[in-house]
C-alpha positions in Angstrom: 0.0 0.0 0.0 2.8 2.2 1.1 4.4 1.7 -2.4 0.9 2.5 -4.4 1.0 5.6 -2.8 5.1 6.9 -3.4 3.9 6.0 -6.9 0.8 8.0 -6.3 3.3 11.1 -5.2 6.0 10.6 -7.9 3.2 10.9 -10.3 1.8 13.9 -9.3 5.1 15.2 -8.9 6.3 14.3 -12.6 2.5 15.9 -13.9 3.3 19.1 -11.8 7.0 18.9 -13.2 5.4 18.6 -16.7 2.8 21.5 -16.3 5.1 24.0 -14.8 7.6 23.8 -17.9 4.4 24.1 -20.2 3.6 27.2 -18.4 7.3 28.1 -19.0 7.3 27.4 -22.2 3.9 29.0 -22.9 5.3 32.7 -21.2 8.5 32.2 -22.7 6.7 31.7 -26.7 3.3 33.7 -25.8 4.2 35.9 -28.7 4.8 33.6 -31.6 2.2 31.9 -30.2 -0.5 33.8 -30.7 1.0 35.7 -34.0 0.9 31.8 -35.5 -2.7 32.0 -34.5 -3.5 34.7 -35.3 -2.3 34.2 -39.2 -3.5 30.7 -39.3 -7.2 32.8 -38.6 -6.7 35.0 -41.4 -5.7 32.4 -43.8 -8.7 30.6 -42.8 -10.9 33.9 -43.3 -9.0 34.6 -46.8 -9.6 31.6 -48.0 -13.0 31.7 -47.4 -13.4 35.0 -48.5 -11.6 33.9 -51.8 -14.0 31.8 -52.6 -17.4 33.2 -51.4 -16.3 36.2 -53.4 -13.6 35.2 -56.3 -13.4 31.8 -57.1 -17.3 30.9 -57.1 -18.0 33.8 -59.3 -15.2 33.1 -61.5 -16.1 29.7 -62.1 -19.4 31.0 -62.9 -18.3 33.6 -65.4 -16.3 30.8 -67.0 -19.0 28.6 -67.5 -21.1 31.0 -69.0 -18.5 31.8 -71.4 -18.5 28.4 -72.5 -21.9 27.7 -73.2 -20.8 30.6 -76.0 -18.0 28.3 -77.0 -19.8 24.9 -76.9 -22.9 25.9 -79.7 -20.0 26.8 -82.3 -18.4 23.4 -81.6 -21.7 21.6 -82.1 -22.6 23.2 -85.6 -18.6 22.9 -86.5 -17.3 26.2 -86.1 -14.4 25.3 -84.9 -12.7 28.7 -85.5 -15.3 30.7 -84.2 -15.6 28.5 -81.0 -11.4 27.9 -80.2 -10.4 31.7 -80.6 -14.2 33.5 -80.3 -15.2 36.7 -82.5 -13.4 39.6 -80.7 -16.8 39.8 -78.1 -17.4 36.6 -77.1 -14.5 34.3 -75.5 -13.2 31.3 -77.1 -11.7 28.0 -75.5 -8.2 29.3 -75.8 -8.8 32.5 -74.0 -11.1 31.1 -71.4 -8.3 28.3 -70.7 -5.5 31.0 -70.5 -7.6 33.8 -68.3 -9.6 30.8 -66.3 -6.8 28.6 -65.0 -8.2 28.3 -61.4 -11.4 27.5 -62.4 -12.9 24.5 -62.9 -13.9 25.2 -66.1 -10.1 25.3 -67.4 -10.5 21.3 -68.4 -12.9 21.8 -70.5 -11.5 24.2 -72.4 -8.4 22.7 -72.5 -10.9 19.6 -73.9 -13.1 22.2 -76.5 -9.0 23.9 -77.3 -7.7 20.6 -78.1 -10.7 19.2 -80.2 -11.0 22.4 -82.3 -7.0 22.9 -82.9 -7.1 19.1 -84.4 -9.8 20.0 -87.2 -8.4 23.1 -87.7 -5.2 21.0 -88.4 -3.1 22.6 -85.4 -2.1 19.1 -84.0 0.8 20.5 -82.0 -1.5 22.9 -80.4 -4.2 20.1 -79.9 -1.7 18.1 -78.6 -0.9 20.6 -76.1 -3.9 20.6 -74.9 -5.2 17.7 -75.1 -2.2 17.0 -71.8 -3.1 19.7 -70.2 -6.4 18.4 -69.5 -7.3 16.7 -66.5 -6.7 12.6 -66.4 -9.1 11.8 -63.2 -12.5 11.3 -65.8 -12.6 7.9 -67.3 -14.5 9.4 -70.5 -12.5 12.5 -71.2 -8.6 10.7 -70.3 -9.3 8.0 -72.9 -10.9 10.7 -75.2 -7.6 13.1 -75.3 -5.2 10.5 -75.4 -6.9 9.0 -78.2 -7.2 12.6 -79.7 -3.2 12.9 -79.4 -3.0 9.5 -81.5 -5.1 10.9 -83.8 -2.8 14.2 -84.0 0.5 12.0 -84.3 -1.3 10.0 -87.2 -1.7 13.1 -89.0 1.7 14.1 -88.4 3.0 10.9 -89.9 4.3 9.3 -86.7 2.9 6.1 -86.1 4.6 4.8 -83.4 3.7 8.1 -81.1 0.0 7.6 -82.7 0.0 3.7 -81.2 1.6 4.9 -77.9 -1.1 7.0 -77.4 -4.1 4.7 -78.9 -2.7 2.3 -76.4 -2.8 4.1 -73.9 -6.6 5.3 -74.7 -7.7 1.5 -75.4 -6.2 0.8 -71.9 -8.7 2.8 -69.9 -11.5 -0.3 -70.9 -14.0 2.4 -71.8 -16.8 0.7 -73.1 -17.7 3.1 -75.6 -14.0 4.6 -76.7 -11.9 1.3 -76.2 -13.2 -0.4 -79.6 -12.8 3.0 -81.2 -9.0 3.0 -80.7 -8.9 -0.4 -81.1 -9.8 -0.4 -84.5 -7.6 2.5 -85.1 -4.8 1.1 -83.6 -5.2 -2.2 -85.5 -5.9 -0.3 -89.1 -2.3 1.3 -88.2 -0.4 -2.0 -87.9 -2.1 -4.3 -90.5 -2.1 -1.2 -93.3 0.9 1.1 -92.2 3.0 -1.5 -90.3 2.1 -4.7 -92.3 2.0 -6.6 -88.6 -0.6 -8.9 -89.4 -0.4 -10.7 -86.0 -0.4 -7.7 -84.0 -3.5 -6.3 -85.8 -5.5 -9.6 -85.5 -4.4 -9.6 -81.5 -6.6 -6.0 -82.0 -9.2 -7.0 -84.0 -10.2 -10.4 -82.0 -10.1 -8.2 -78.9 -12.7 -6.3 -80.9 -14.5 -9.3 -81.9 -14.6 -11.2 -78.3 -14.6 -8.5 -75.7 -16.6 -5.3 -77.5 -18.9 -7.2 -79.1 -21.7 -5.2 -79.0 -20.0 -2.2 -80.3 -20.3 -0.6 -83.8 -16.6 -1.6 -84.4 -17.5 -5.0 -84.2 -20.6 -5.0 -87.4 -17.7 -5.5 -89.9 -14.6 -6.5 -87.6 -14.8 -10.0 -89.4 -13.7 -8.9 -92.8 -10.6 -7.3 -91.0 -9.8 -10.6 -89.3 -9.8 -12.3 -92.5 -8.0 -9.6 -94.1 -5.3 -9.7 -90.9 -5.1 -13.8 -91.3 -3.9 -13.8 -94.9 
């Protein structure tokens, strides 16, 4: 019992040990202290206040803008909707002037569609990096649209590196797409019949029930030869 309680008294003592150089240390740093909190409370407010009063609105005033940009790019005006008509803003200026919003990706998307038809490809390649890789439909989407630029550009082992890389997100929709592209490039371009039939039977067997696979037989046969 006698021991329970020198254990009992050494522990108070080592709390009232540890306390007293708190309070030391407390009096000794009051002053950074509270200056850390202090600044820690107006980042807090700032940031708030950023986006209550600047971000949100900006966001908004970039997504208006591209409701603009979007019409042109569904009736083709691919000009009109990458570089706008001196009033309205296009993709290029909303992605330079809009970087913290969220709308910046799709620009960068709408920028990098519109410089491919326009025949830009190093400027829709540019792009098409700079926009974000989290979404399973656009990431697949701009990687495919890169192959698409190298293929133009006459480099077909960039435009399979990027097809590749497009085919290997497994979008249902977009995967048979660069499939077939990426098989066209190595039984027509590359002559590598085994290859292309590895990309046309993946067609066949795994995206059946896409519009790739209607005709895909005719390219197996063709591959088999």
């Amino acid at each position: 019992m006698e021991s329970r309680k020198n254990q009992g008294k050494h522990e108070e003592k080592d709390m009232g040990e540890i306390l007293s150089k708190a309070e030391q240390f407390f009096e000794k740093h009051q002053k950074i202290i509270y200056y850390s909190l202090i600044a820690i409370l107006a980042i807090v407010v700032i940031w708030f206040l950023s986006k209550r009063y600047y971000f949100e609105p900006k966001n908004e005033e970039a997504a208006a803008k591209l409701v603009w940009c979007e019409q042109n790019l569904a009736r083709d005006s691919f000009a009109l909707a990458l570089n706008g008509d001196g009033i309205n803003s296009g993709y290029a200026e909303i992605y330079s002037s809009y970087k913290i919003t969220k709308a910046k990706n799709e620009a960068a998307i709408g920028a990098a569609v519109c410089s491919f038809h326009l025949g830009k490809y190093d400027d829709a390649i540019d792009y098409a990096k700079k926009a974000n890789r989290k979404s399973i439909n656009f990431a697949p989407a701009m990687d495919g649209l890169i192959g698409d630029c190298y293929v133009e550009k006459g480099d077909t082992k960039e435009a399979l590196k990027y097809f590749e890389k497009a085919i290997a997100y497994g979008n249902e929709a977009l995967s048979p797409h660069f499939l077939k592209k990426a098989a066209d490039l190595y039984l027509f371009e590359l002559k590598d019949n085994k290859k292309a039939l590895e990309y046309y039977q993946t067609i066949k067997d795994k995206y059946f029930a896409s519009r790739q696979a209607e005709d895909v037989d005719k390219y197996i046969e063709l591959a088999s030869k």
